[in-house]
C-alpha positions in Angstrom: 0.0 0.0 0.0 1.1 3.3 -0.7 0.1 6.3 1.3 0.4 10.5 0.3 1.9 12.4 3.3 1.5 15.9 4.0 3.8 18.1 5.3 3.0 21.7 7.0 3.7 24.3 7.3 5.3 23.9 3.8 3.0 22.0 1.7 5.3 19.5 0.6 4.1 15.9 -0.1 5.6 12.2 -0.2 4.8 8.9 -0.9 5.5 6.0 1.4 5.8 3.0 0.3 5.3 -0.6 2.2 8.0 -1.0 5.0 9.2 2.4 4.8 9.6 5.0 7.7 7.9 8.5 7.5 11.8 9.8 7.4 13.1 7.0 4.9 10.4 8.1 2.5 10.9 11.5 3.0 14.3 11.6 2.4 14.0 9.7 -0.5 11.8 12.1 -1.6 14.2 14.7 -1.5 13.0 16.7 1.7 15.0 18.0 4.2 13.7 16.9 7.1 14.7 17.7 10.4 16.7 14.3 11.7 20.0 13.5 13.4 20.6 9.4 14.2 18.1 7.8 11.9 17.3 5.3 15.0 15.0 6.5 17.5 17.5 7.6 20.0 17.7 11.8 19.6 14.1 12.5 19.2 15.1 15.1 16.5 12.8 14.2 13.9 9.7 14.4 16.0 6.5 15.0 14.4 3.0 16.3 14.8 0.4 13.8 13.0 -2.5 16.1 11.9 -4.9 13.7 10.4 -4.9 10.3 9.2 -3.6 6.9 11.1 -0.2 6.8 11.8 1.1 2.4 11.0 3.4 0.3 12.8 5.9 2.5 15.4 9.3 0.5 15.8 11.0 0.5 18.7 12.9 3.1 19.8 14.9 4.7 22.9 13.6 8.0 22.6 11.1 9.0 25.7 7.9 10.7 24.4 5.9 11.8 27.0 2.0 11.1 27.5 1.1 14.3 26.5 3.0 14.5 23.3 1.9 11.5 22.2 -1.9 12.4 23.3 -1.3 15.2 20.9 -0.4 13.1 17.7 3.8 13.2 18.4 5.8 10.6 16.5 9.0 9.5 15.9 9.2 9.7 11.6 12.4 7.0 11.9 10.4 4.9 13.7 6.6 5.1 11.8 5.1 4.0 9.3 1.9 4.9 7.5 -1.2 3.2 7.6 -3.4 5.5 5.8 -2.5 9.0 4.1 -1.7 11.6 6.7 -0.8 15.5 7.5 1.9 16.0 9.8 3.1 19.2 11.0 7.3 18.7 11.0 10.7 20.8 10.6 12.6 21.2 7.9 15.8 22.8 6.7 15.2 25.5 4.1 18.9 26.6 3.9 22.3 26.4 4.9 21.5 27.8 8.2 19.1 25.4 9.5 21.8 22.7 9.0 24.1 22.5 12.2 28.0 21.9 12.0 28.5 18.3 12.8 31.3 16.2 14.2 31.8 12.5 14.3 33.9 9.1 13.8 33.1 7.5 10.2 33.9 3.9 8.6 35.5 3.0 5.4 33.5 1.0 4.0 34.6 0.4 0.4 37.4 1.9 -1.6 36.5 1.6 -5.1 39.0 2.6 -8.5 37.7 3.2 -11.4 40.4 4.6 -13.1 43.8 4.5 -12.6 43.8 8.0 -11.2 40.6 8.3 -9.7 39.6 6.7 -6.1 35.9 6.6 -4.6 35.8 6.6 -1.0 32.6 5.0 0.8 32.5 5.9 4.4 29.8 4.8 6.9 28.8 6.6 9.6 27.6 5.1 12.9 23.8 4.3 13.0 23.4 6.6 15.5 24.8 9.3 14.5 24.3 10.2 10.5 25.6 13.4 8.6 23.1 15.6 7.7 23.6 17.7 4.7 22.6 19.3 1.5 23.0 18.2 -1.8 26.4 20.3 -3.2 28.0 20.9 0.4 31.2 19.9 1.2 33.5 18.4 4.3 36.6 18.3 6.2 38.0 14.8 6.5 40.2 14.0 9.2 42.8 11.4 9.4 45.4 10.7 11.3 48.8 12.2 10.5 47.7 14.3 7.3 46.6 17.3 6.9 42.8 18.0 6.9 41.4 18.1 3.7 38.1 19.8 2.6 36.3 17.2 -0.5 32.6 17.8 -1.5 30.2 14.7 -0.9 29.0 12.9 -4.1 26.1 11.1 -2.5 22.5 11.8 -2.2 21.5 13.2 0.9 18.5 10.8 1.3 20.9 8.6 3.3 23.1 10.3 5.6 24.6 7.2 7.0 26.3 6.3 3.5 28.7 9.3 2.3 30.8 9.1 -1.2 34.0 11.4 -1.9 35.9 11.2 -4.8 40.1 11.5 -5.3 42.0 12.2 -7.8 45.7 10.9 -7.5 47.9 13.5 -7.3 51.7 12.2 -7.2 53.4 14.1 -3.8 49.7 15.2 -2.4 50.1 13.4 1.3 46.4 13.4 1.1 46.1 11.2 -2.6 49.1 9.0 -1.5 47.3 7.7 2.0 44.2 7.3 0.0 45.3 5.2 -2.6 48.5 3.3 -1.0 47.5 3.2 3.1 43.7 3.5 3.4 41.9 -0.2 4.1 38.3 -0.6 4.7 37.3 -0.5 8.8 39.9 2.6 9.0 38.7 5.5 10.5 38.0 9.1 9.3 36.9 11.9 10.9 33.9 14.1 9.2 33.2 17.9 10.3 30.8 20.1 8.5 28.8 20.2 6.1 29.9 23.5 4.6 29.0 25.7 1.6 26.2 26.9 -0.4 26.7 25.1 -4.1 23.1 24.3 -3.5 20.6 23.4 -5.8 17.5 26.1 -6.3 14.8 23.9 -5.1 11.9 26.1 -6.3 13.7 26.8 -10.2 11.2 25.6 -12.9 14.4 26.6 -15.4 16.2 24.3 -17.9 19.8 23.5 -15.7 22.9 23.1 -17.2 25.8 21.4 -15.3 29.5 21.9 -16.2 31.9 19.9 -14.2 35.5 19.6 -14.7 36.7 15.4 -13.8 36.5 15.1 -9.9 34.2 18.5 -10.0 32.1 16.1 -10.8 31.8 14.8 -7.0 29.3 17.8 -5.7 26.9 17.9 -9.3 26.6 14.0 -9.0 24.9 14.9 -5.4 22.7 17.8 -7.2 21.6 15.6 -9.5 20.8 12.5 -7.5 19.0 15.6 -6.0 17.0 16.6 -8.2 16.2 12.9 -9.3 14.9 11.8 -6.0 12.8 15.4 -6.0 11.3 14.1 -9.9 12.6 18.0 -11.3 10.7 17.9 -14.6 12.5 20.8 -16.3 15.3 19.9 -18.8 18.8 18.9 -17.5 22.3 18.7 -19.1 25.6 17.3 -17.8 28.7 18.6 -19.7 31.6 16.7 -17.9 35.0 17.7 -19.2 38.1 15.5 -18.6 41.5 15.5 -20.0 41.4 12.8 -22.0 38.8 9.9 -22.3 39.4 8.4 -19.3 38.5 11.0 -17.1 34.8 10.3 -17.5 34.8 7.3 -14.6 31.1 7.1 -13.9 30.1 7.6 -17.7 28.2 4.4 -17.2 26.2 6.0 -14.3 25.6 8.8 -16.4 24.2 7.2 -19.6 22.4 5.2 -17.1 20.5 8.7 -15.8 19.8 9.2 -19.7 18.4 6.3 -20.5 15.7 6.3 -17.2 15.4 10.3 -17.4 13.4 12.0 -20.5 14.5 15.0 -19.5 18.1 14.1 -18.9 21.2 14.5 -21.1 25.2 13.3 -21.1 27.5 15.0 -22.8 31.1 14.0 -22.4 34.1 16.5 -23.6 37.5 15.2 -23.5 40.3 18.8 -23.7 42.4 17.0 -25.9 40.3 16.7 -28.5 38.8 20.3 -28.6 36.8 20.8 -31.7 38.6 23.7 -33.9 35.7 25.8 -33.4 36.0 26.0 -29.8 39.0 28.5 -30.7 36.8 31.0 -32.1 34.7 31.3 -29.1 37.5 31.4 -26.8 39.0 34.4 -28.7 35.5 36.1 -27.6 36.8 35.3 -24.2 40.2 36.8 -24.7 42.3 33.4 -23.6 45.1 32.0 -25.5 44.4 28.9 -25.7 47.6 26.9 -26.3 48.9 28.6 -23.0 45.9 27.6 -20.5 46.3 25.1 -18.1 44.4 21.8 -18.5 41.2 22.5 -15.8 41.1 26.1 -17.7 41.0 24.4 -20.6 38.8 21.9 -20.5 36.4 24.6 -18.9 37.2 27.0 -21.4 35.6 24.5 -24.0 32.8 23.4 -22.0 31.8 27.4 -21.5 32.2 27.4 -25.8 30.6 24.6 -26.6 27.3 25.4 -24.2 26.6 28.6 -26.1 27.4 27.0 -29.3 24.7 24.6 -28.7 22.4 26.9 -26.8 23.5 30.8 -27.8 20.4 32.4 -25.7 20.8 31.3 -21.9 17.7 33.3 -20.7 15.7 30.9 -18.7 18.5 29.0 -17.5 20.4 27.8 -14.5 23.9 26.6 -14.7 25.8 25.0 -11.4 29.6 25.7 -12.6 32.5 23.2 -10.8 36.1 23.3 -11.4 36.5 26.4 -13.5 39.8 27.4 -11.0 41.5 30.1 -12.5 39.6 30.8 -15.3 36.2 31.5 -13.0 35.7 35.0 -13.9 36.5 34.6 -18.0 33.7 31.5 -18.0 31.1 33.7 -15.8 31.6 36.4 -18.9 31.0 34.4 -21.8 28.3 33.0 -19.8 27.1 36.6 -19.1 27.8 37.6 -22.5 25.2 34.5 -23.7 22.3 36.1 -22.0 22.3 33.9 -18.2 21.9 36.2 -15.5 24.1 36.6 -13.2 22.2 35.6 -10.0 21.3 32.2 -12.1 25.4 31.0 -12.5 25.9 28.9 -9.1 29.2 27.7 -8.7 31.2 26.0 -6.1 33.7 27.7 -4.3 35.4 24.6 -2.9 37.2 24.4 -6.6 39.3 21.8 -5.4 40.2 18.9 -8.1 42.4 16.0 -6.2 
């Protein structure tokens, strides 16, 4: 059975499907619920239920007092949904209403695409998940190296489960302990989230994503974000790598394209720049023999976009790894008819 949940003050609505929690389905409807452990022990995601029959309530730890529950509070980690309901419940609208966490994560997997490229699962403990928004980024911890700040590639609909990806950078202490020392069951420590590379929740817009290889790590979260919150407007992924193996989830970006209508993959390898993609960047005053690869690859990206779509009116664009060529990209952008408040870009601009 399937029931339609109601949230207020904000109107939202959910689905919850058999053996789901209130919070699971919410989550994986891309809400921002207020939560912390996932497991009945902090009472954060307490709830209000307005009308309809709340289902089964799991066990938890969490103390609700007789007159909270005489007024209709639940635990959303720990209830299901017997009919459809209205619940009155808290939820983040912005960066502010997400708290600076600590804690002690897991690895869980280490997984290597490419040669050059390593995805790092951590787990959090049950108890205590991350709570985040899609785009937002870390600090990791460990042990003898320097902290690192890496945006989080996974969905926020399970904060227990968190994805970063490295790039192998020969000398980076950082790279080499992630690629030659780290084992699963090591542990990492997690502090944040930080940032604002968010996505505009309440946009009707066409979006266009430009992500430069592991730039890729904070858009994969946007757009798993927008997925689980069924954005019906038109999106496109312009991923630009070095060279052809710098696409290492390709696969899980055709897959997007074949389940999405509204969904499309393009690939752009720098090395193999069209000729026409000089002409453009003449518009943006850049040599382009003498740019760096990341400025180059974004430099095409930028070219190619307006090539393919010369008035940007309507639009949104979420902008990662343009590094020093930020400002040239925002002007051809400009110059292509996308206002400037609708350019988001992330300001971690960190590659490795």
């Amino acid at each position: 059975m399937t029931a339609r949940v109601t949230v207020l003050p904000s109107g939202h609505r959910f689905s919850v499907e058999e053996g789901e929690t209130l919070l699971e389905a919410a989550l994986r409807s891309g809400l921002n619920m207020n939560y912390h452990c996932n497991s009945g022990s902090c009472g954060e995601c307490r709830a209000r239920v307005v009308a309809g029959q709340p289902g089964e309530r799991l066990p938890h730890d969490f103390v609700l007092g007789e007159a909270a529950r005489e007024q209709g509070v639940v635990l959303m980690c720990r209830t299901r949904a017997a009919t459809d309901l209205v619940i009155e419940a808290r939820e983040a609208h912005g960066v502010e209403d997400i708290p600076e966490q600590s804690l002690e994560t897991q690895v869980m997997k280490l997984e290597q695409p490419v040669d050059d490229v390593m995805i790092l699962h951590l787990r959090t403990p049950r108890t205590r998940t991350l709570r985040f928004l899609a785009g937002q980024h870390v600090t990791l911890h460990i042990d003898g190296i320097a902290p690192r700040s890496k945006s989080i590639a996974s969905c926020p609909c399970n904060g227990m489960f968190l994805q970063f990806h490295v790039r192998r950078v020969p000398g980076d202490p950082f790279s080499d302990h992630v690629f030659h020392v780290l084992k699963p069951r090591h542990k990492i420590g997690v502090q944040g989230p930080y940032g604002e590379f968010l996505f505009d929740e309440a946009s009707r817009r066409p979006v266009i994503f430009l992500a430069f290889e592991t730039g890729f790590a904070p858009v994969k979260s946007l757009i798993e974000h927008a997925i689980a919150l069924e954005y019906e407007a038109p999106m496109q992924l312009y991923w630009i790598a070095r060279d052809q193996h710098g696409h290492y989830l390709a696969n899980h970006c055709r897959a997007w394209q074949d389940a999405l209508d509204n969904f499309r993959f393009h690939p752009l390898v720098s090395e193999a720049a069209p000729d026409w993609t000089r002409e453009m960047l003449e518009e943006m005053v850049l040599p382009l023999d003498d740019l760096d690869p990341v400025a180059r690859g974004m430099a095409q990206a930028a070219a190619q976009v307006v090539a393919e779509l010369p008035a940007l009116e309507g639009h949104d664009v979420y902008l990662s790894g343009a590094g020093s060529l930020l400002e040239a990209v925002r002007g051809l952008l400009l110059r292509h008819g996308l206002p400037d408040q609708r350019l988001f870009v992330d300001q971690l601009l960190r590659h490795e």
